[in-house]
Backbone bond lengths (Angstrom), bond angles and torsions (degrees), N, CA, C in turn:
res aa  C-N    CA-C-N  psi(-1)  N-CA   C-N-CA  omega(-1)  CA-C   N-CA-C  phi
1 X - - - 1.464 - - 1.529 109.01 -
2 X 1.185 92.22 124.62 1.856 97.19 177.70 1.657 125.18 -116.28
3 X 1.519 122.19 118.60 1.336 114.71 -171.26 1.650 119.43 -90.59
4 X 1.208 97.58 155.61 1.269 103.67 -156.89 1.681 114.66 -68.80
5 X 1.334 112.12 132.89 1.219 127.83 173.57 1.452 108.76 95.43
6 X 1.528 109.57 22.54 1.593 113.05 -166.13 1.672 97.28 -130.82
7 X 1.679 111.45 122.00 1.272 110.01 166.59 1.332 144.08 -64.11
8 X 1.183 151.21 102.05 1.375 145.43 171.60 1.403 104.87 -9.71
9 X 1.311 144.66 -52.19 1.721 130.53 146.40 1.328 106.37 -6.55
10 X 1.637 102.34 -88.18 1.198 114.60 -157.32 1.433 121.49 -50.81
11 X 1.326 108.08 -33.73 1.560 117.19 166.86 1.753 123.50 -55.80
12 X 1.346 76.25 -45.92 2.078 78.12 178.93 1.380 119.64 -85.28
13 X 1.328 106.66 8.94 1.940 118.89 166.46 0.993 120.11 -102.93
14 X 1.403 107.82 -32.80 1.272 101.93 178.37 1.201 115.27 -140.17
15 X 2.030 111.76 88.28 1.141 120.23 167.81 1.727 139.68 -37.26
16 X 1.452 83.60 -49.59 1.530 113.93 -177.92 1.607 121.83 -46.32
17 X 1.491 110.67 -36.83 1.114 121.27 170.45 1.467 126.08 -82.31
18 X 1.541 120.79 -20.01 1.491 117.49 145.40 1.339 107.96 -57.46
19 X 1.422 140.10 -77.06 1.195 120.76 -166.82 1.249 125.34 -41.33
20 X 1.405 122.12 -60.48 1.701 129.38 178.55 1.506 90.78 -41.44
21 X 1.193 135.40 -67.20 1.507 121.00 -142.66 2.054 91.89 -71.87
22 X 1.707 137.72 -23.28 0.981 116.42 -176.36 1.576 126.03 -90.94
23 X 1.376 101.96 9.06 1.399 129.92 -166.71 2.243 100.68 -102.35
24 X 1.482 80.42 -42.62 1.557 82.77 168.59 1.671 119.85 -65.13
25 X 1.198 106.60 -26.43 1.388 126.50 -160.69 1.414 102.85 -85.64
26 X 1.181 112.71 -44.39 2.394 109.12 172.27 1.211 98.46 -82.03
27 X 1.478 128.45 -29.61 1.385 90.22 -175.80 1.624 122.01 -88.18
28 X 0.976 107.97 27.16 1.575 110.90 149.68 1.404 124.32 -78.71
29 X 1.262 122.65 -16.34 1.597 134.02 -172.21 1.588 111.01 -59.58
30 X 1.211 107.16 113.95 2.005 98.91 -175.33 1.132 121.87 -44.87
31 X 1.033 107.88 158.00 2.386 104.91 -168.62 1.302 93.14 -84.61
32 X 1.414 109.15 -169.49 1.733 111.73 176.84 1.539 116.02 -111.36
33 X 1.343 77.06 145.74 2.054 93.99 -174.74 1.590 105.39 -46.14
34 X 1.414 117.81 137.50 0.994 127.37 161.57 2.251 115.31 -86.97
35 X 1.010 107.18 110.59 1.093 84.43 162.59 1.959 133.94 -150.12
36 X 0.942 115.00 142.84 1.471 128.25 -177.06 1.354 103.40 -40.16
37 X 1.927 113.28 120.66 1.413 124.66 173.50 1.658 104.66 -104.60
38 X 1.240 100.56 141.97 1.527 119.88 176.01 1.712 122.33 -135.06
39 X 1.098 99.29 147.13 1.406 105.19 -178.25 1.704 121.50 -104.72
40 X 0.933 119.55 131.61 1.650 107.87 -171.82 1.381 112.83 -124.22
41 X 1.126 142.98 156.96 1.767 138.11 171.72 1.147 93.91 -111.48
42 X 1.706 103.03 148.95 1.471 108.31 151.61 1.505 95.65 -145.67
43 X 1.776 94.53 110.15 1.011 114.09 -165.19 2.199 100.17 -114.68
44 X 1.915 83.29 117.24 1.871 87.33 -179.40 1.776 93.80 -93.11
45 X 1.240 88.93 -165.92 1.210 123.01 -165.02 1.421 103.61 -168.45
46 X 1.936 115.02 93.97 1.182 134.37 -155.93 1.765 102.66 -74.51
47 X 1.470 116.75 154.63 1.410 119.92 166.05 1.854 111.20 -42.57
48 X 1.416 98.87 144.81 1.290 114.96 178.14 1.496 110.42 -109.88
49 X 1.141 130.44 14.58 1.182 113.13 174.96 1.665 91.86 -169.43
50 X 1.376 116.80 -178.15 1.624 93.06 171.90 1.780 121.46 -113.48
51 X 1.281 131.70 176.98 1.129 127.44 -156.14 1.596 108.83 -92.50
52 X 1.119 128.24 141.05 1.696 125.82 165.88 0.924 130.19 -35.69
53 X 1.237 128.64 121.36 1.436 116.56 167.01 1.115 150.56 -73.64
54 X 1.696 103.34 134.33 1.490 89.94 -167.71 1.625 129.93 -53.38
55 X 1.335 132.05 -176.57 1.281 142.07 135.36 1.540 118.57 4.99
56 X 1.166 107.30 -89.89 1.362 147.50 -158.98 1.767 97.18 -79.36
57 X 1.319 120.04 -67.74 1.338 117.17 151.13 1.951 134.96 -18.26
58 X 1.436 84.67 -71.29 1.637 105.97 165.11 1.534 108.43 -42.36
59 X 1.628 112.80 -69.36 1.907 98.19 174.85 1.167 123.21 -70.20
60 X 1.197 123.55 2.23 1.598 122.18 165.56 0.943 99.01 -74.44
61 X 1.434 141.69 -76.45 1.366 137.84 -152.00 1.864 107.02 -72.40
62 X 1.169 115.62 -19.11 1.777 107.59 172.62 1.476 92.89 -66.99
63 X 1.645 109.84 -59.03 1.760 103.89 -157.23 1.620 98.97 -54.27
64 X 1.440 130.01 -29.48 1.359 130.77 -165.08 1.424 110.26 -57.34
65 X 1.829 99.54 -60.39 1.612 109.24 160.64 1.336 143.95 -48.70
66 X 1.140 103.60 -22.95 1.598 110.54 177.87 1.752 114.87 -83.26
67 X 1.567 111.76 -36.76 1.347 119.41 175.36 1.208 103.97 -74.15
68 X 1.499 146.21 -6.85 1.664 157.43 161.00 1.170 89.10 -74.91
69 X 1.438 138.97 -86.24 1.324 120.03 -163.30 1.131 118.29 -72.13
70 X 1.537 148.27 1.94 1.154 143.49 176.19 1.816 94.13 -98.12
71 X 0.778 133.56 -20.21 1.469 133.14 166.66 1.433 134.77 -88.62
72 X 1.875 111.88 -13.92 0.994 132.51 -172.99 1.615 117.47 -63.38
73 X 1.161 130.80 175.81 1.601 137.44 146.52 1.327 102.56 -83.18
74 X 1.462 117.91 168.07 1.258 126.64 155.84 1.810 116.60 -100.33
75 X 0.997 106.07 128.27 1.280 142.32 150.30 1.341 127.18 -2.81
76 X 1.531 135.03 103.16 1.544 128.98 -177.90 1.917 98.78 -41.81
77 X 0.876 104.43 -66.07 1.866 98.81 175.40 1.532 119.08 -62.91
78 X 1.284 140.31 -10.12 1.409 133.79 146.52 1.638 109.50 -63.69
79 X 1.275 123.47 -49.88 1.272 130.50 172.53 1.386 126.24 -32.96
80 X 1.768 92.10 -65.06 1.239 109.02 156.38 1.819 130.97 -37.14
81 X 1.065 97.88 -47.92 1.659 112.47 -158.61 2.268 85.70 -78.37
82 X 1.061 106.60 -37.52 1.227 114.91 -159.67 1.871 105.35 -58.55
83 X 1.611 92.37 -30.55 1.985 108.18 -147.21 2.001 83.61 -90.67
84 X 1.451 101.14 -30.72 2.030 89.79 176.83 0.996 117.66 -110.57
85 X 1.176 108.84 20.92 1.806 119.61 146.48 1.544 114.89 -83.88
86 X 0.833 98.47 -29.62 1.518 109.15 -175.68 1.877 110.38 -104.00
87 X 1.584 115.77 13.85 1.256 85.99 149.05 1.576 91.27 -141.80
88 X 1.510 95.76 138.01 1.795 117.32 -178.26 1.708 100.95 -46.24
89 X 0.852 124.81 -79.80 1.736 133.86 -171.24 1.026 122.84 -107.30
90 X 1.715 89.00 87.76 1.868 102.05 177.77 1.529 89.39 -114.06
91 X 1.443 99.61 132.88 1.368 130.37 160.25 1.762 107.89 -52.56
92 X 1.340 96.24 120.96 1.939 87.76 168.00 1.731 100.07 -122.35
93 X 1.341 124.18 0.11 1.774 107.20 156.81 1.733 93.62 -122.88
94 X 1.256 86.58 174.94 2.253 120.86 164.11 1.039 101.94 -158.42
95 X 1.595 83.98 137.14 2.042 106.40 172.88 1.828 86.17 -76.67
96 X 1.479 94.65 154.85 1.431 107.31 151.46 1.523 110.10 -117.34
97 X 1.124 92.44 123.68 1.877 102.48 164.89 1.837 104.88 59.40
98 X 1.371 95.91 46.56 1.675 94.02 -166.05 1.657 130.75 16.41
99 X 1.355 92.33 60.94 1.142 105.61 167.85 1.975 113.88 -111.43
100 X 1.058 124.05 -175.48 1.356 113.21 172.56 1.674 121.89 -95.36
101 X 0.907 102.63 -13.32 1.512 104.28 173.72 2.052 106.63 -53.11
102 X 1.364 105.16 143.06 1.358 114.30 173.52 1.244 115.81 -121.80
103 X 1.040 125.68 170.33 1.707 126.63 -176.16 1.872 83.80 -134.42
104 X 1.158 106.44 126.99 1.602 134.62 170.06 1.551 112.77 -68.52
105 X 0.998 114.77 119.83 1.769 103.26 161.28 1.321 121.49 -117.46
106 X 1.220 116.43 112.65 2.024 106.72 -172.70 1.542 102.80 -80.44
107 X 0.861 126.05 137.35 1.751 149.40 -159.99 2.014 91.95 -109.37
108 X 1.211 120.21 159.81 0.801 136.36 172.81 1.591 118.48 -45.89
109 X 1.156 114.55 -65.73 1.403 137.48 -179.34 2.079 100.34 -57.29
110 X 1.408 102.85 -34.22 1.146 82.70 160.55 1.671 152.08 -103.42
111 X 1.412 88.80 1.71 1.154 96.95 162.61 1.758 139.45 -97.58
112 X 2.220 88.50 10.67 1.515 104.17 153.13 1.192 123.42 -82.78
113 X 1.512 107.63 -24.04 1.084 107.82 -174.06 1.767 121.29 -84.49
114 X 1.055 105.53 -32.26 1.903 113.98 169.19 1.672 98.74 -65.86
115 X 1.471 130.60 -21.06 1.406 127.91 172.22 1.314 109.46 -68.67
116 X 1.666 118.04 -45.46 0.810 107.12 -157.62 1.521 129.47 -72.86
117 X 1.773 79.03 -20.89 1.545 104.31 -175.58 1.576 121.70 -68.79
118 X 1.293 102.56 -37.62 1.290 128.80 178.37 1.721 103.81 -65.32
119 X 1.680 127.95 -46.04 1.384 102.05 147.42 1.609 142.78 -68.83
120 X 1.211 91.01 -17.62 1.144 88.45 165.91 1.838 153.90 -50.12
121 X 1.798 79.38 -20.86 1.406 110.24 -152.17 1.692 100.34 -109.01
122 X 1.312 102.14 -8.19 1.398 114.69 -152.76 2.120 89.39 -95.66
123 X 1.239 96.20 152.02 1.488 94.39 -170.60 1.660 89.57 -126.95
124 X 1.420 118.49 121.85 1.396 123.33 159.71 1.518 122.79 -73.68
125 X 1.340 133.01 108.72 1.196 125.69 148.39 1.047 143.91 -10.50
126 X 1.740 133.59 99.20 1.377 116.68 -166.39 1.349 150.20 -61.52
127 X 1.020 118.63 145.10 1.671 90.60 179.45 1.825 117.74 -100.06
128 X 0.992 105.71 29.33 1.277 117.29 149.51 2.091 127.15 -138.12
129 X 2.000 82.65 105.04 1.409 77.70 -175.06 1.339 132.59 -94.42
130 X 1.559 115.82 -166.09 1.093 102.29 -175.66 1.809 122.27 -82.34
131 X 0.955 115.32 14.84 1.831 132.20 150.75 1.687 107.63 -73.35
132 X 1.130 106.22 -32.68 1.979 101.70 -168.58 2.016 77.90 -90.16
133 X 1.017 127.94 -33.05 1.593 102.88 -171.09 1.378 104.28 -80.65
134 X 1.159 116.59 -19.90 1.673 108.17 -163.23 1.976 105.64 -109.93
135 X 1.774 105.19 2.63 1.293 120.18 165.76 1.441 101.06 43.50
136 X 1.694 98.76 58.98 1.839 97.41 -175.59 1.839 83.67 -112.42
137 X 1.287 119.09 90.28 1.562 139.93 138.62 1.892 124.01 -11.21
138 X 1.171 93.24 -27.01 1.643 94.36 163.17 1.190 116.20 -113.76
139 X 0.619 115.27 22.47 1.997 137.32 158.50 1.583 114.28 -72.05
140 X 0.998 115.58 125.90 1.667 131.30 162.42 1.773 115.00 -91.73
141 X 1.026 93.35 -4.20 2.195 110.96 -161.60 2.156 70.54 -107.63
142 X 1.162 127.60 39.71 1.732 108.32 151.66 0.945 121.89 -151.62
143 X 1.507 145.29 163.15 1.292 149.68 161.82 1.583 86.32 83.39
144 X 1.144 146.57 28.80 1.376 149.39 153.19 1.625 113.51 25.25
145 X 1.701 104.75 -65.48 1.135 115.53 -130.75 1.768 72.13 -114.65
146 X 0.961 142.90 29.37 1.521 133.76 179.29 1.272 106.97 -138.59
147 X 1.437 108.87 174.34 1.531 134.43 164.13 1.361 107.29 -67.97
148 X 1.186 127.50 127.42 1.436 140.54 146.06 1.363 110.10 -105.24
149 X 1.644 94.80 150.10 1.813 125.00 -162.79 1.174 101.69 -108.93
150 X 1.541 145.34 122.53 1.867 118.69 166.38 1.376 97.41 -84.31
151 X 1.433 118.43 149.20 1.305 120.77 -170.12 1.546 99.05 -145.36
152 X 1.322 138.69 128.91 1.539 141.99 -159.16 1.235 105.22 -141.66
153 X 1.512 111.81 143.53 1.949 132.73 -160.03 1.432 77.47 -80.81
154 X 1.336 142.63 115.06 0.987 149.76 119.74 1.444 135.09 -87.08
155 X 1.437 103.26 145.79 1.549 108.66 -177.61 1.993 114.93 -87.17
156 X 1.370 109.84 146.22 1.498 111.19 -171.93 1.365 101.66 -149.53
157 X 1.342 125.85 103.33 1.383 119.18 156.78 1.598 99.97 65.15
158 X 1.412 103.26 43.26 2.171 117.77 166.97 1.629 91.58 57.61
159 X 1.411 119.56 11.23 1.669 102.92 140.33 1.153 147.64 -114.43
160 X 1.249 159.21 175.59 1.264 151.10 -174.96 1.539 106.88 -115.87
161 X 1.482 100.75 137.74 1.431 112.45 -172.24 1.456 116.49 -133.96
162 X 1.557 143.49 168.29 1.032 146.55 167.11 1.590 115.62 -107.82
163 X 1.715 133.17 80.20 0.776 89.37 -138.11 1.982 75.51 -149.72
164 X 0.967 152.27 171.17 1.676 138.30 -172.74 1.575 93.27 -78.13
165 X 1.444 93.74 163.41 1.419 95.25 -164.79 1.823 111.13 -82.66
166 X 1.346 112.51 152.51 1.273 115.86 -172.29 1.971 113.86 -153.81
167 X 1.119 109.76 156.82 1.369 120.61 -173.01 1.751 118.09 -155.09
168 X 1.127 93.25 129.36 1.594 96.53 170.01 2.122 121.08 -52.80
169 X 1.379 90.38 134.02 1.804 89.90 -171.07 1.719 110.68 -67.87
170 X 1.189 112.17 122.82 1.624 99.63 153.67 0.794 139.89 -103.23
171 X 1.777 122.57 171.19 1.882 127.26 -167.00 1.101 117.87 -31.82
172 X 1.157 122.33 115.37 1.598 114.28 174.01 1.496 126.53 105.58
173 X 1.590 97.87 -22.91 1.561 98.83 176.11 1.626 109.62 -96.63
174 X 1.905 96.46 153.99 1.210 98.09 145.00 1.413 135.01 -57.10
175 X 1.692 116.75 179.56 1.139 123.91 -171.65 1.841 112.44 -88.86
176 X 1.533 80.61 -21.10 1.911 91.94 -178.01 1.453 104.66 -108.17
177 X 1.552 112.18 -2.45 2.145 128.22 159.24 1.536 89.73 -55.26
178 X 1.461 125.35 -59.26 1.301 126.84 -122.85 1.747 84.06 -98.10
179 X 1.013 112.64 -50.81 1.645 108.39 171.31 1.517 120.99 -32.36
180 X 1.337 108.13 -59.23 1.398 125.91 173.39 1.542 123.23 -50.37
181 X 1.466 98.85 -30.36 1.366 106.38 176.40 1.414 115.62 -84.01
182 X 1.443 103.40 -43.94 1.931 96.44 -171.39 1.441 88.00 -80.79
183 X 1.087 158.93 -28.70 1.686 139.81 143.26 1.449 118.08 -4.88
184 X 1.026 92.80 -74.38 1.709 102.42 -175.99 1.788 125.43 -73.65
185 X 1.493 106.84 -23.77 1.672 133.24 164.02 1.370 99.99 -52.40
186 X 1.467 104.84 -78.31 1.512 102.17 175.41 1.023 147.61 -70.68
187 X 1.775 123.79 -27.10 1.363 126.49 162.23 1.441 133.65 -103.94
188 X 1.731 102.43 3.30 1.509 102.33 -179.30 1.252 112.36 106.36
189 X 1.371 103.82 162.83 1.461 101.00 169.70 1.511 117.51 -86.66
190 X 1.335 138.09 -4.77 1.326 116.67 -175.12 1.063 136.72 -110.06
191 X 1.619 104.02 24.23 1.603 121.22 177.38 1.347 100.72 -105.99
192 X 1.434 104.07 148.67 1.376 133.04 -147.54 1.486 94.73 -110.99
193 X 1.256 129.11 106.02 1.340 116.16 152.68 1.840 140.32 -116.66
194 X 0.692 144.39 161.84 1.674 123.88 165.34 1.363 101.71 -133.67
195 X 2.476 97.67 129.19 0.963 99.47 160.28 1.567 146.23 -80.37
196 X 1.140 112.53 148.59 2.082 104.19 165.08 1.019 109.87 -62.91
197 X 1.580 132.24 83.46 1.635 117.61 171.71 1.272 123.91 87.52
198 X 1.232 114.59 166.48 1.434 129.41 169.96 1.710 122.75 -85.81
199 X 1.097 107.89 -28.29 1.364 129.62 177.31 1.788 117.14 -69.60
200 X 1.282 120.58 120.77 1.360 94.58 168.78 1.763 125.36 -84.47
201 X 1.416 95.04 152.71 1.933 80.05 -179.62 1.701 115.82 -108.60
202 X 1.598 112.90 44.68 1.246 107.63 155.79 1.212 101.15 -173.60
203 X 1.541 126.13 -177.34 1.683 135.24 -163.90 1.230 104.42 -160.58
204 X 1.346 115.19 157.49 1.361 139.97 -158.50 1.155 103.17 -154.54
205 X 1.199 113.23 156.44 1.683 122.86 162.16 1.764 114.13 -171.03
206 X 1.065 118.04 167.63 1.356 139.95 163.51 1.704 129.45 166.66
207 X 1.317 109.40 162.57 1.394 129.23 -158.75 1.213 102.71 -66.57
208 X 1.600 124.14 158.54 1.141 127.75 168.58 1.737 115.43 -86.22
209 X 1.127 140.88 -151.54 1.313 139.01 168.28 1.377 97.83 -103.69
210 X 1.239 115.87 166.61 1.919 120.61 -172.23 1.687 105.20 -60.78
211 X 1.678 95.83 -43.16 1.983 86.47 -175.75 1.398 119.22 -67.19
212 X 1.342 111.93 -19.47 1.643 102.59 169.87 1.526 109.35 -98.78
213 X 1.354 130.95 -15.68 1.226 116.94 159.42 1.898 114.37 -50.39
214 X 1.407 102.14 -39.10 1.638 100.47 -169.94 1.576 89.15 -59.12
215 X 1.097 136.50 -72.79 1.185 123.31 -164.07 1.916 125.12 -56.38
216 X 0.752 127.60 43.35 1.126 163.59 137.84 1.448 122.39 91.51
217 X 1.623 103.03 28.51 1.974 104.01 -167.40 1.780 69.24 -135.42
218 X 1.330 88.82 144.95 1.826 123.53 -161.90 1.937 102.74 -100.00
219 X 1.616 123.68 -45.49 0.811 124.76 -167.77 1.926 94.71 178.61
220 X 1.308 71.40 178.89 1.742 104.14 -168.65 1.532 109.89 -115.91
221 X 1.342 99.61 127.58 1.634 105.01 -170.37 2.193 114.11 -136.32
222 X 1.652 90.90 95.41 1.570 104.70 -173.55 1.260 131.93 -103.61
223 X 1.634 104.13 112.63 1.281 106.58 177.92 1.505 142.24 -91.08
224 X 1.059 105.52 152.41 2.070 95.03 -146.37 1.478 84.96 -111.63
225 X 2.114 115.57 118.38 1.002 103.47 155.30 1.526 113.91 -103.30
226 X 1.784 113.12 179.92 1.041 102.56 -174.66 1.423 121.83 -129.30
227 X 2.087 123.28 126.63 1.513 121.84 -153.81 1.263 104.47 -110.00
228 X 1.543 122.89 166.58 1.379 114.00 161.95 1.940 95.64 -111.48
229 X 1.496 106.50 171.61 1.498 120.31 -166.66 1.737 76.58 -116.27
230 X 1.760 83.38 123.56 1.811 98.32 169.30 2.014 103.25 -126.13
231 X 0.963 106.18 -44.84 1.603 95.37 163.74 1.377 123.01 -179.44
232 X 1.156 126.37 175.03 1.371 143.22 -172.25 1.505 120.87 70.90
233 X 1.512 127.40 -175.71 1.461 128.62 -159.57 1.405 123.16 -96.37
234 X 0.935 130.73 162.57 1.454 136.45 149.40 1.249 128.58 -76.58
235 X 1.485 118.46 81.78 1.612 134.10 -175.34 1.082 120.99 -83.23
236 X 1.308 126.98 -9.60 1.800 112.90 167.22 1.411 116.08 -78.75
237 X 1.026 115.03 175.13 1.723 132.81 176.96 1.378 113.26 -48.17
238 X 1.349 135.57 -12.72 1.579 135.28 -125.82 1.911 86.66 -109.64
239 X 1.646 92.28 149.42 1.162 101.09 163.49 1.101 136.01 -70.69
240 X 1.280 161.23 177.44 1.288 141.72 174.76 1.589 110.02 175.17
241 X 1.125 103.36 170.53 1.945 122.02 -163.79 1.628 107.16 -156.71
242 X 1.101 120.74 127.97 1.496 127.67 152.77 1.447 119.73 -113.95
243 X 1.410 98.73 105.15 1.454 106.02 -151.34 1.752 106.28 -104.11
244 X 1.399 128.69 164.87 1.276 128.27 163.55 2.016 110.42 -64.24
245 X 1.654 102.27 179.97 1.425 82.81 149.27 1.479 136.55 -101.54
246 X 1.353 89.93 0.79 1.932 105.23 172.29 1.746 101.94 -73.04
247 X 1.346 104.32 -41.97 1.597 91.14 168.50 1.409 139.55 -87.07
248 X 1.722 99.37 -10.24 1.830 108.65 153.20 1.612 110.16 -39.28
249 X 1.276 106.53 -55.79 1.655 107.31 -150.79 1.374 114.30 -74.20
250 X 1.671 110.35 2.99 1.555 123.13 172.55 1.736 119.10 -101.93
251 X 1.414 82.86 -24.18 1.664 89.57 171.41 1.764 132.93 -96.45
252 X 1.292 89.55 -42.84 1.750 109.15 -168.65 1.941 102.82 -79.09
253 X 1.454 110.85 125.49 1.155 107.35 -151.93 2.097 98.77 -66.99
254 X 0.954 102.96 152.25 1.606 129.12 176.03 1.661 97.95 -6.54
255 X 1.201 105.49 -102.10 1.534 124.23 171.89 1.691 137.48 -6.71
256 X 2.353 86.57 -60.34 1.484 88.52 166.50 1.412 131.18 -75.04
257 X 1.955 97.21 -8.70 1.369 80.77 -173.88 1.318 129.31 -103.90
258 X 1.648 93.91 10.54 2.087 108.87 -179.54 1.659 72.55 -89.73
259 X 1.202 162.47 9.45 1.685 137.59 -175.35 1.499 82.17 -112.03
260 X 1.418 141.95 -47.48 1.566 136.98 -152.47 1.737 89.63 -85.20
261 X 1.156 131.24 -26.80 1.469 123.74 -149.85 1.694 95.42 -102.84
262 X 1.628 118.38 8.67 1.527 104.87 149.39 1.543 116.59 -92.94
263 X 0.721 116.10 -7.57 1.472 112.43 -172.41 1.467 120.94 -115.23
264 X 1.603 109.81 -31.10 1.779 124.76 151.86 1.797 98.58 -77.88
265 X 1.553 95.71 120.78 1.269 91.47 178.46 1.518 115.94 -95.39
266 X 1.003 113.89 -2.63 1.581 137.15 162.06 1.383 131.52 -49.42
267 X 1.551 87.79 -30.41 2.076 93.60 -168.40 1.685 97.19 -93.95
């Protein structure tokens, strides 16, 4: 490449001055963004029981049942029930040695019937408790049959947010160190969690405002790992919510939650 008004002489004498002038030329290239890494949990707390069935569900599983019992055998106790139906005068006591003592015999029919009674009697637990009536949100006793989100009043740039808990990484730590830590910062030591891995499975990012860009960090960059809730409480001071994901999408601001809702396939 030859510049203009410059002889092929001049070029082959003086190397030195191609280089300087292409050395002048990258270092104009912008330096690289500095920016602030953070670690975040999103720690559920899986269904406890399972969910109703739908509609459509519901006649699947009758039509399922009915082709089971229309295909089935019958039953040592259908058998049963079948053989003292079929004889008119069956004895159900005997004296021994004419004395009064009797010997009992339970017959088929009655030992549906002490079953039946026995459900009868039996009281199922609801699945709506008294946390879903009184819509107390820091409750683990609600939404039973769903996913819960922990979601914590955190502060961001002198605002307050609802949002899983998160913390900037420090020197020396890992990325799944730093997880572990704002875990325990914010909820204490006596909740029980287990992570998925070392790896996080989603990312976030955004810019700072110009006055903290001048000072020389560009943006904030958060990685979301992901825990399950195995037991005990939340003992620090901190606010907090365990929310559905129909109620994520009312709380968690706009942004984070089209970035959390690729990787939660729930929201």
């Amino acid at each position: 490449m030859f510049y203009t008004g410059t002889s092929k002489n001049t070029i082959t004498t003086c190397p030195n001055l191609i280089q300087c002038y292409n050395v002048q030329t990258f270092a104009t290239a912008p330096l690289t963004k500095k920016w602030d890494l953070y670690s975040s949990v999103c720690l559920e707390r899986h269904p406890i029981i399972t969910q109703s069935m739908q509609e459509i569900e519901l006649k699947f599983y009758n039509m399922l049942k009915k082709i089971e019992f229309e295909n089935s055998l019958k039953c040592d106790h259908e058998l049963k029930r079948e053989r003292e139906q079929n004889q008119q005068n069956i004895s159900i006591t005997s004296n021994i040695d004419n004395k009064d003592d009797t010997i009992l015999i339970q017959t088929a029919q009655d030992f549906e019937d002490s079953n039946q009674e026995e459900l009868d009697n039996f009281k199922f637990a609801p699945r709506i408790t008294s946390c879903d009536k009184q819509n107390t949100l820091s409750s683990l006793k609600r939404k039973l049959d769903k996913n819960l989100l922990l979601l914590v009043h955190q502060e961001i740039g002198g605002k307050h947010y609802w949002i899983p808990p998160q913390s900037i990484r420090q020197e020396g730590e890992t990325m799944r160190q730093t997880a572990e830590r704002v875990l325990q910062n914010v909820c204490g030591t006596k909740i029980q969690v287990k992570f998925y891995g070392n790896a996080p499975i989603g990312f976030y990012k955004y810019k700072y405002p110009k006055n903290l860009q001048e000072k020389g960090t560009y943006g904030a960059k958060i990685f979301y790992f992901l825990a399950k809730y195995i037991d005990g409480d939340i003992t620090n001071n901190v606010k907090y919510q365990w929310l559905d994901y129909e109620e994520l999408k009312k709380v968690l601001p706009s942004r984070i939650q089209e970035s959390i809702s690729q990787f939660m396939l729930h929201i």
